[in-house]
N, C-alpha and C positions, 0 to 999 in steps of 0.2 A: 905362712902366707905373707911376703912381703909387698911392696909398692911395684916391683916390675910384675910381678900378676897382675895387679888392676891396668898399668899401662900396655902389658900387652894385649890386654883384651881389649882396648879401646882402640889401639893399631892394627887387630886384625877386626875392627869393629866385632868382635864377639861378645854383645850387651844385651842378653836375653832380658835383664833386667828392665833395659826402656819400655818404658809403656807408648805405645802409640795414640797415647790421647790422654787425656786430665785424668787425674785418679780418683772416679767417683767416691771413697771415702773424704778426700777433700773437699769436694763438692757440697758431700753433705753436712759437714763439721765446718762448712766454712765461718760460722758463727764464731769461732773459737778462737779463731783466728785475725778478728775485724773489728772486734769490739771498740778498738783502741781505732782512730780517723789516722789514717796516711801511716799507719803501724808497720815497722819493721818488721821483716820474718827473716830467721837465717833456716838455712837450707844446708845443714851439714853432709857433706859427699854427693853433692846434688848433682853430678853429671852432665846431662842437659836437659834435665827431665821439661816434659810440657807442661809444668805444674807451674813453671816460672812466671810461662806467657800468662796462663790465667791469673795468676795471681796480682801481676800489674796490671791486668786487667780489670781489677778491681783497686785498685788504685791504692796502693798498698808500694812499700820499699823491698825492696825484695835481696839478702843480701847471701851469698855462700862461700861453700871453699871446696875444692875439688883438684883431685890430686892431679887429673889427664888436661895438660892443655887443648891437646887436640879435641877432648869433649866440651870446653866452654869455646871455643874459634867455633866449633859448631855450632854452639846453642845462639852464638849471636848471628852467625852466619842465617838460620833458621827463624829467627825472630827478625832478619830485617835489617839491622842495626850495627852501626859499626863503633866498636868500643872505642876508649880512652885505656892506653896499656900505663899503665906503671909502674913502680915496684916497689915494696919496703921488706928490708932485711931478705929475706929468704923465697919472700913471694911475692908474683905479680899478681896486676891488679888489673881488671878488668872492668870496664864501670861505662855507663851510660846513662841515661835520665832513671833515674828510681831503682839503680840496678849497680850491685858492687861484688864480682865474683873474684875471690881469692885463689887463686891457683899454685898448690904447693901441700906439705904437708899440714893437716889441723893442726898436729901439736906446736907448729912453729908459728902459729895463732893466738892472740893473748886477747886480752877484755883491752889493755888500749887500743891495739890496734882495731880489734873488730867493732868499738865503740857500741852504743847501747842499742839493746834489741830486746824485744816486746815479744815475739811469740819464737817457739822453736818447731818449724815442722820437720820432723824426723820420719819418711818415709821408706829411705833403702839404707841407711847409714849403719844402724846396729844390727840388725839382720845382715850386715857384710860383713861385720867381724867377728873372728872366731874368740872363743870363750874366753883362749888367757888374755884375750886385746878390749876385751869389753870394758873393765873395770879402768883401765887407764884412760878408755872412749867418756865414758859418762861422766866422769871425774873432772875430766878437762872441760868438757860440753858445761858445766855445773860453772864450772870456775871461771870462763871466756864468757857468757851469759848472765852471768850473776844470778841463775835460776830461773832464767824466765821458762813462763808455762810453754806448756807442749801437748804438740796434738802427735804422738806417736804409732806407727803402724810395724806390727809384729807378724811372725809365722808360728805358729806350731805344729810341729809333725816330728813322728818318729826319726829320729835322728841317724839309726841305724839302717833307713832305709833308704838315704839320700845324704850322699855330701854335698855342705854348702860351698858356698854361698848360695842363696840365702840361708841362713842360719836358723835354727830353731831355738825360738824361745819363751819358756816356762813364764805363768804368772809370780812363780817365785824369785825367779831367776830378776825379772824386773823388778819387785818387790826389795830385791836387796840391794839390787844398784840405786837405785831413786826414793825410795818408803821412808828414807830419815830426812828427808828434804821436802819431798813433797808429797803433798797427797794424791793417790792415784787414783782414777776412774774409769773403770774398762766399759766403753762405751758401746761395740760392736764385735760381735764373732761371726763368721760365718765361711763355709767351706770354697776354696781355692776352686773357679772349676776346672774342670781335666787333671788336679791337682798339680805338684808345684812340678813343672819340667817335664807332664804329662809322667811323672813317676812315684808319685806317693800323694795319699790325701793327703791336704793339710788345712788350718783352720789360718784366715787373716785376722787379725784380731787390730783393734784401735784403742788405743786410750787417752785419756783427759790425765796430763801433770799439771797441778797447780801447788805453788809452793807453799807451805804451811807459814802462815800468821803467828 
């Protein structure tokens, strides 16, 4: 799975993944995420999800990176707002009041450029990569961040029963990516309804990363 699957699918709009309205586990964990007054959130593979709007809605920096330009021209296109384009090294830059989307690949993303960031919501981003992309995903995420916490959402479902994206993954499986850095807290489980693709149950699961002391 490389980069022209995610942009094709964003060029035949094929994004089952959008949610058509806020992701009420954000909603509910929004504590988690606010603690800190006028707190940055990066929004790794963020799309153009709705989760944007709300979150500046709460008065909050909101900052991401996202491989489909066509999907941020929309997200601003949809919010109203007409960006400031830029660019450094390898990616452009999209920006407006409280708002800085990176378009290009993560890993050509570093902790200078992306500057310091207070929460990480990771809602569609590891659940898109497949297994052997995960450990180079979380590793970078860890290192551009400098650890900041995270309010993570997962799938679990039999694997064999569905190809992802979205991807299934184990309490272990996280466990190993993240468990030496920080301490983990599975906050919510609860079943997919119609399940994932209306083709397998599966569980959504959320967690609390806070980095260890």
């Amino acid at each position: 799975m490389d980069k022209n699957f995610w942009l094709e699918r964003w060029e035949k709009n094929n994004i089952p993944f959008h949610l058509e309205q806020t992701n009420p586990s954000l909603v509910k964990y929004q504590h988690l995420l606010t603690s800190i007054p006028k707190s940055n959130v990066f929004l790794p593979l963020c799309g153009k999800t709705l989760d944007i709007k709300w979150l500046l809605s709460k008065n909050l920096q909101v900052t991401g990176v996202e491989l489909s330009e066509k999907a941020i021209v929309e997200l601003f296109h949809d919010l109203g707002v007409i960006p400031k384009v830029t660019s450094i090294k390898d990616l452009k830059i999209y920006s407006a009041e409280n708002l800085s989307i990176y378009v290009g690949n993560i890993f050509s993303l570093t902790a200078d450029i992306l500057g310091s960031i207070d929460y990480i919501y990771d809602r569609a981003a590891l659940v898109a990569l497949p297994k052997e992309s995960r450990e180079k995903y979380t590793s970078h995420l860890i290192k551009i961040t400098k650890s900041a916490e995270q309010l993570l959402i997962t799938y679990n479902y039999d694997q064999n029963l569905m190809e992802g994206p979205p991807f299934s993954l184990s309490q272990n499986e996280i466990f190993t990516h993240y468990a030496y850095i920080y301490n983990i807290y599975g906050l919510d489980s609860f079943d997919v309804p119609n399940g994932l693709k209306g083709i397998c149950p599966a569980k959504e699961e959320i967690w609390h990363l806070k980095k260890k002391s």
